[in-house]
C-alpha positions, 0 to 999 in steps of 0.5 A, spaced: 155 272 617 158 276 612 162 271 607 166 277 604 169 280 611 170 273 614 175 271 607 177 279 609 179 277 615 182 270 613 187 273 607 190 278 613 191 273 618 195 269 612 198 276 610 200 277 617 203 271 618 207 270 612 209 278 614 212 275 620 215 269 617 217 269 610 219 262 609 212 260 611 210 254 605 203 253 602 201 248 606 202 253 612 200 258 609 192 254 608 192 251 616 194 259 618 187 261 614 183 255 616 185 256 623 183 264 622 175 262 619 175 257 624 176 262 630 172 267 626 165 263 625 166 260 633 165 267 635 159 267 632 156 263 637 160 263 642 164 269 645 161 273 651 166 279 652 166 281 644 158 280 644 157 284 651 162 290 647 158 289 641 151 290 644 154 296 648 157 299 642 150 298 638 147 302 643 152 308 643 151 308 635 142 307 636 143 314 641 148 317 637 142 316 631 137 318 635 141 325 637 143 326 630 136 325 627 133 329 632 138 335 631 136 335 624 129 334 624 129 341 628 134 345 622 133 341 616 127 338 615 126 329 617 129 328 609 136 330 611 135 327 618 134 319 615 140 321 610 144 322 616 141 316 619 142 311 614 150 314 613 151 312 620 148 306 619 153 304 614 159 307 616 159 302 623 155 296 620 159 290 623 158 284 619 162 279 624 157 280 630 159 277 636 154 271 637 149 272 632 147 264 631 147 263 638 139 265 639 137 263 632 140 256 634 137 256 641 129 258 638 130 251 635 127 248 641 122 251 640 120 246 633 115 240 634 120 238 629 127 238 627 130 238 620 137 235 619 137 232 627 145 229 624 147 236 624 147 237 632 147 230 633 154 230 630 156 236 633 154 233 640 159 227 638 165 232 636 165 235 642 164 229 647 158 234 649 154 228 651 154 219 650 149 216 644 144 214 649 142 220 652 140 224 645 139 217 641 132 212 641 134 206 645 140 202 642 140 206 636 143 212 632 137 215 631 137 221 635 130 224 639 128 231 639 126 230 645 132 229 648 137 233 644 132 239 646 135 240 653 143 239 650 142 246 647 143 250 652 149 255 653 155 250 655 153 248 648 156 254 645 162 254 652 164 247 648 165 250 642 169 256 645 173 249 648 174 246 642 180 246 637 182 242 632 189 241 632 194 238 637 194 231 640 188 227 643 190 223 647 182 222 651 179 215 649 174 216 643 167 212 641 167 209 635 161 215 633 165 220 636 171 219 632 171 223 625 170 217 621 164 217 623 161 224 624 163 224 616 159 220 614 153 221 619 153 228 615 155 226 608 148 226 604 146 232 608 145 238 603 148 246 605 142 249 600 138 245 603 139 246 610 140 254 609 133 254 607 131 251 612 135 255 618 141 259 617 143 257 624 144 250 623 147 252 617 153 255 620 153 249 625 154 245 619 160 249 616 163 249 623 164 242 623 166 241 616 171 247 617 173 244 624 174 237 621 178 240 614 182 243 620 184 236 623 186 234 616 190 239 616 193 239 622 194 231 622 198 232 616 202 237 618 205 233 625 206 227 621 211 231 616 214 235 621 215 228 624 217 224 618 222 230 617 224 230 623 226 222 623 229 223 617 233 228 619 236 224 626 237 218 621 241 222 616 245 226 623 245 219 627 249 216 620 254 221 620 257 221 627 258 213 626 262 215 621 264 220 624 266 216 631 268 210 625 274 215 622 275 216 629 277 209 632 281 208 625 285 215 627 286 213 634 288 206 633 294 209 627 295 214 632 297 209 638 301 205 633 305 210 631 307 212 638 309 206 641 312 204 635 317 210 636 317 209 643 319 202 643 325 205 639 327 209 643 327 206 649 330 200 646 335 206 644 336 207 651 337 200 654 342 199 648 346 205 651 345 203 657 348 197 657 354 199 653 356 204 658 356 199 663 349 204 667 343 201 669 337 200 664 332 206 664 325 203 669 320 201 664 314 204 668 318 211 666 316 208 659 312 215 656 304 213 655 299 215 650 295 220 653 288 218 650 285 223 652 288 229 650 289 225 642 280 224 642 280 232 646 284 234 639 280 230 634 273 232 636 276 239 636 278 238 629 272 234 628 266 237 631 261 231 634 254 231 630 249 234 634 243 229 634 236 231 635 231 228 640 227 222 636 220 225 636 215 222 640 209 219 636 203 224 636 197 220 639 190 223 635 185 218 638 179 221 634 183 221 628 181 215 624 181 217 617 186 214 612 191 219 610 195 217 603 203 219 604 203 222 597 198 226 601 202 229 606 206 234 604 215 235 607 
């Protein structure tokens, strides 16, 4: 895989995102780039329609090669024909093949022995692919070659294809298959070395590195987001009570108020009554106070505080590396 034409591919997928959204943060900014890497290496293993368009693509360019080479063999002479060649070669050279890993991976079945088991051990463990028992010796974590072989097989690859790292995980996890654990299962493992030995594997091992740097992320990320979002709901619940506060201070007075001019009136009323020798007014004519209309103007005047929905605690169950909070940014 060409390193240069992936971290390519990255900055435009970032580029374009903070095109699309220009209050993008940093932070958001780094998860857009490591879920593009990511997506870019999967292919590298997995993807069926690219690598089918891909292969028939090589093929047109071979004919057009051997078409060219052939025409001018027959004017100019072979020299020009294999300049011609190589410049065709050049201008369609594609260095993100669709599933260029896939068959290197799958002829490491064919070793007596295998360098580096933890790799593909660890990867089976992210994926859920297969329990400890069916590729470990017995009531152990060493893994057996001769039961990993027959796990590498194209669903391997489908289960790559399958997988993201972000979002929820609400399956149950084994303890090995938690981050945790597949962490530190790969911690002494050296990338030179495991380059020299096989780039195929090598790639697997950044692909779960990258996999597992994008949890990260992403765990941090919806843990800010709900922390602000909790933060943000207390802040809105605080100020509808005080605002419901001045509210039943303002209604109260208000209705003070009214019966205290009421009651004059109508003991006004009673007293004129009286003196003219008529009967007194019927206190069930006594006017009330229309609540409903008084709370009706208040809210208009003072609009209601719109409180968000509390967000619901996000269940990463394969998550079990410890996050500090200066860690985790708003």
């Amino acid at each position: 895989m060409d390193i240069s034409e992936l971290d390519k591919q990255v900055e435009e997928a970032i580029a374009n995102a903070a095109a699309d959204d220009e209050g993008i943060s940093e932070h958001e900014k780094v998860i857009t780039g490591l879920k593009a890497r990511f997506q870019l290496m999967t292919k590298g293993f997995y993807a069926p329609e690219q690598a089918a368009q891909y292969k028939a693509k090589m093929e047109r360019i071979e004919k057009e090669k051997m078409k060219s080479a052939h025409g001018d063999r027959s004017i100019h002479g072979g020299s020009v024909a294999g300049a011609s060649a190589d410049a065709s070669a050049k201008a369609e050279y594609t260095p993100l093949a669709p599933e260029q890993w896939q068959e290197s991976l799958m002829n490491l079945k064919q070793l007596y022995v295998l360098k580096f088991p933890r790799i593909l051990q660890s990867l089976v463990y992210l994926l859920k692919y297969a329990e400890r028992e069916d590729i470990c010796e017995r009531d152990t974590n060493k893994i057996s070659f001769k039961k990993l072989k027959p796990v590498i097989t194209d669903e391997l690859f489908l289960r790559m294809a399958d997988y993201w790292p972000p979002g929820p995980k609400e399956e149950d996890y084994r303890e090995y298959e938690k981050l945790k654990f597949i962490q530190t299962n790969l911690k002494e493992i050296n990338e030179e070395a495991v380059e020299d030995f096989s780039t195929a594997l090598a790639k697997i091992l950044k692909w779960i590195h990258l996999a597992i740097e994008l949890r990260i992320e992403d765990v941090k990320q919806r843990r800010a987001a709900k922390r602000t979002a909790d933060a943000e709901r207390k802040e809105a619940l605080e100020k509808e009570r005080e605002r419901m506060e001045r509210r039943t201070a303002a209604f109260e007075e208000a209705l003070a108020a009214f019966n205290e001019k009421v009651d004059a009136e109508w003991a006004a009323k009673k007293e004129a009554a009286a003196e003219a020798g008529e009967d007194p007014p019927d206190d069930d004519d006594k006017p009330e106070f229309d609540a409903e209309e008084w709370y009706a103007a208040f809210d208009e005047e003072n609009l209601p505080i719109e409180v968000p929905d509390a967000l619901e605690e996000d269940r990463d169950n394969d998550f079990n590396i410890a996050i500090e909070e200066s860690q985790i940014e708003e």
